[in-house]
C-alpha positions in Angstrom: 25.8 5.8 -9.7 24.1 4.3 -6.7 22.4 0.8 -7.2 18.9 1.0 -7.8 17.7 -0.2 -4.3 20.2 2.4 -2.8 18.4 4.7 -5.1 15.1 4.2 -4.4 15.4 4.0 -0.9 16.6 7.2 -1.6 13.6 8.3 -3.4 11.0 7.2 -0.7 12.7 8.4 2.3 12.6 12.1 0.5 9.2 11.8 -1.2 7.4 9.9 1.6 8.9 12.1 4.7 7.3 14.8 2.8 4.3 13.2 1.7 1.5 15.3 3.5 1.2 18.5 1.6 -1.4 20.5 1.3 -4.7 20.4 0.4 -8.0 21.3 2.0 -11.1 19.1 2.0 -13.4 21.9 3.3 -13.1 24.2 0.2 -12.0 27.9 0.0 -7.7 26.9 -0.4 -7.6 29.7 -2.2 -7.9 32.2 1.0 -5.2 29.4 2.4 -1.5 29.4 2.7 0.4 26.5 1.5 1.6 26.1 4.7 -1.9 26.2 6.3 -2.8 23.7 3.7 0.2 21.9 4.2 -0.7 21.3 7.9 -4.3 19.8 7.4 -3.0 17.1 4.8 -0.1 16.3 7.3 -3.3 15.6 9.5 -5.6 14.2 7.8 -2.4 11.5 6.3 -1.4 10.6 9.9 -4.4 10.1 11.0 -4.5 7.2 8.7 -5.3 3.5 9.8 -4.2 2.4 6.6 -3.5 3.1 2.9 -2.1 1.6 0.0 1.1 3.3 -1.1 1.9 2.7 -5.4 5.5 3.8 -6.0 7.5 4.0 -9.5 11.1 5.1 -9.8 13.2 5.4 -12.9 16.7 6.2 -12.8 18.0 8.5 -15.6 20.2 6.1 -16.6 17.7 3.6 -17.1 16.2 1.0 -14.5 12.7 1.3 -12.8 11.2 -0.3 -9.4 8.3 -0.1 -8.6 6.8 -0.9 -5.0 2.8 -1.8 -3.7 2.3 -1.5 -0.4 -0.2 -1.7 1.7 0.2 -0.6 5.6 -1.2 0.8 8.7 1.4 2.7 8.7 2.8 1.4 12.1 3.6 -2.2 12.1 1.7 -4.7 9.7 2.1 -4.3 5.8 2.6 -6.0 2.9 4.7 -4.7 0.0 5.7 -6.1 -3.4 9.0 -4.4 -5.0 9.9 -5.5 -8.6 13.0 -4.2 -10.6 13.0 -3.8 -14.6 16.2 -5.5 -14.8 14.6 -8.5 -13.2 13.6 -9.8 -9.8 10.9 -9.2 -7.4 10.8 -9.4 -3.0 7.2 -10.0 -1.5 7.2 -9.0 2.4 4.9 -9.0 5.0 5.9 -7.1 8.1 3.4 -8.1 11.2 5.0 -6.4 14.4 8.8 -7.7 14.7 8.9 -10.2 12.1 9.6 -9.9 8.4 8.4 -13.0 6.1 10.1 -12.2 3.0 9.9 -14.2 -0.2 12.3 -14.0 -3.4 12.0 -14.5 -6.9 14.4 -16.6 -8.6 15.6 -13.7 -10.7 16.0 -11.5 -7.5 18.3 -14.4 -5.6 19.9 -14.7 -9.0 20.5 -10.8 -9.6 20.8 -9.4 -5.5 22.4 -12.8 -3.9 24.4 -14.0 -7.0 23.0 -17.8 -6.3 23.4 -19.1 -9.8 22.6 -22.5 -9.1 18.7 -21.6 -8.3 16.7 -23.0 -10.7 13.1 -23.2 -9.5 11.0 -20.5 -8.0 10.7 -20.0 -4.2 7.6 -20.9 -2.7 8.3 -20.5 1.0 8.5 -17.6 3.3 11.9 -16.6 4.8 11.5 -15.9 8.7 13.3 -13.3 10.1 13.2 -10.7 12.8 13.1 -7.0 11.8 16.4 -6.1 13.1 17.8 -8.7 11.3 17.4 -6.5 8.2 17.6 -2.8 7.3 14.6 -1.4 5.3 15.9 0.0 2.3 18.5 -3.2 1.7 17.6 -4.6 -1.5 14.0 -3.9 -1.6 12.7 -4.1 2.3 10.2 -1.9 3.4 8.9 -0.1 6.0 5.3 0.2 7.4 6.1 3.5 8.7 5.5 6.9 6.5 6.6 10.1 8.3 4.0 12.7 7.0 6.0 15.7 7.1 7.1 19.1 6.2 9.8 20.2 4.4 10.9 22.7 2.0 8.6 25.7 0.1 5.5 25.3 -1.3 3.9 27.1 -3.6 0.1 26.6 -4.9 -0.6 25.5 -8.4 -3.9 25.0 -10.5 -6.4 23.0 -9.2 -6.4 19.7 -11.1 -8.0 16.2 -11.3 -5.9 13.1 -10.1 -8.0 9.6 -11.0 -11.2 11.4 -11.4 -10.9 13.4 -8.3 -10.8 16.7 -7.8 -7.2 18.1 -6.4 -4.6 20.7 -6.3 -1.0 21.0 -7.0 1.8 22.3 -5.4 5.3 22.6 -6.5 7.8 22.2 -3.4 11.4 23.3 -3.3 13.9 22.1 -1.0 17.2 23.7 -0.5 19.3 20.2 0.3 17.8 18.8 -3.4 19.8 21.0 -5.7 18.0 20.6 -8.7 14.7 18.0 -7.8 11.3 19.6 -7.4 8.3 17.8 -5.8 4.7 18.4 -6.7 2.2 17.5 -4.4 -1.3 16.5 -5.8 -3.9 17.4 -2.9 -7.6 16.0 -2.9 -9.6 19.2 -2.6 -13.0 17.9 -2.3 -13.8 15.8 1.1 -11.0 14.9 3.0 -7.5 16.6 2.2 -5.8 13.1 1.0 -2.5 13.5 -0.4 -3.3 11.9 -3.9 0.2 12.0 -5.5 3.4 12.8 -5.3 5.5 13.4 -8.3 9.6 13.8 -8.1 11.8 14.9 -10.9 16.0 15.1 -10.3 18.6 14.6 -11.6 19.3 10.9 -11.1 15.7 9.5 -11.0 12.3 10.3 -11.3 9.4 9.1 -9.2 5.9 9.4 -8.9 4.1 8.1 -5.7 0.1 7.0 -5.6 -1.7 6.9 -2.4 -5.5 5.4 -2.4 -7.6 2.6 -0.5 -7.8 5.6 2.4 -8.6 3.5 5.8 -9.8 0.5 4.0 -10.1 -2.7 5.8 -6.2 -4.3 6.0 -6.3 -7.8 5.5 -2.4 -8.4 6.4 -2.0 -11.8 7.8 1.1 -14.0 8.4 2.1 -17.1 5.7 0.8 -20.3 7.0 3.1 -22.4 9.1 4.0 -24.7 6.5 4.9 -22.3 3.9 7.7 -20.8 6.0 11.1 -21.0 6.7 13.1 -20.0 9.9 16.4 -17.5 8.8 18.4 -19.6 11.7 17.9 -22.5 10.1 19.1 -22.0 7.2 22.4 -20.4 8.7 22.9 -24.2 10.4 
């Protein structure tokens, strides 16, 4: 089985590449194709400032992450990934630098360092190239709102008190995974949730705090460490 960052880097790139569907803020979806629905929540999702993004993943054979993010879905977020088994990575992303900061039990779990025995307080400094998103727990700002697969409408429904409709999605390159797509139906066509079942994990994706203010700022000076340095 793939490790559970592998995994859930797995999980995101299919879920959140597909994250837009459907939906229809102006009423009458049911005179709408899922593909015409499809289109305005791909939209109204890119059109985004920001948006926080609440991700849980649990593999079948046991292990969950979960992930907070918040973005403008370009290049400043913040994100918070902890795993069941232990550990958790805070990261803030502001244009070409990451500032990424490690629990004990992550260093002691992801990097084998055995000999840590306090909790980290500083900020690691690092340029984005430096890492690959995905690689034990980093994130990108970036969601992709796209198409992909077949849709088909469901019943209308109610996700956190609003008012939404689901779809069920198919995709021909998932054999065996279906998607359903939980569509805000009054106001705005946000995509509300997303909910993955396959056969190696399941995942269910929350999106909310639509074009709220972003308060993403960089650690203060003295609560950061450079990557080169500690390479020395």
């Amino acid at each position: 089985m793939r490790n559970m960052p592998a995994a859930v880097t797995a999980a995101l790139t299919c879920l959140l590449a597909g994250a837009a569907l459907s939906g229809c803020g102006d009423g009458g979806t049911e005179d709408r194709s899922a593909e015409e629905l499809l289109d305005d929540a791909n939209d109204t999702m890119r059109a985004l400032k920001s948006v926080t993004v609440d991700v849980s993943s649990t593999a079948t054979k046991g292990g969950t992450v979960t992930t907070r993010l918040v973005t403008d879905l370009d290049k400043r977020c913040r994100a918070r990934t902890s795993w069941s088994e232990g550990g958790t990575l805070e990261q803030i992303r502001i244009g070409g630098t990451d500032y990424v900061r490690p629990d004990r039990a992550y260093l002691r779990r992801w990097n084998g360092d055995t000999d840590v025995d306090t909790e980290q307080k500083l900020w690691i400094k690092s340029p984005v190239e430096a890492g690959q998103d995905g690689d034990k727990g980093l994130t990108s700002c970036e969601r992709p709102f796209d198409s992909f697969g077949t849709a088909t409408k469901g019943r209308p429904t109610r996700v956190d008190g609003k008012e939404a409709l689901a779809l069920t999605v198919t995709d021909e390159a998932d054999k065996g995974g279906t998607y359903t797509f939980y569509v805000a139906t009054q106001g705005k066509p946000y995509l509300l949730k997303t909910v993955y079942k396959g056969g190696d994990f399941h995942t269910t994706t929350s999106f909310g705090d639509f074009d709220e203010t972003l308060d993403v700022r960089a650690p203060k000076p003295d609560e950061v460490l450079d990557a080169d340095d500690l390479d020395r």
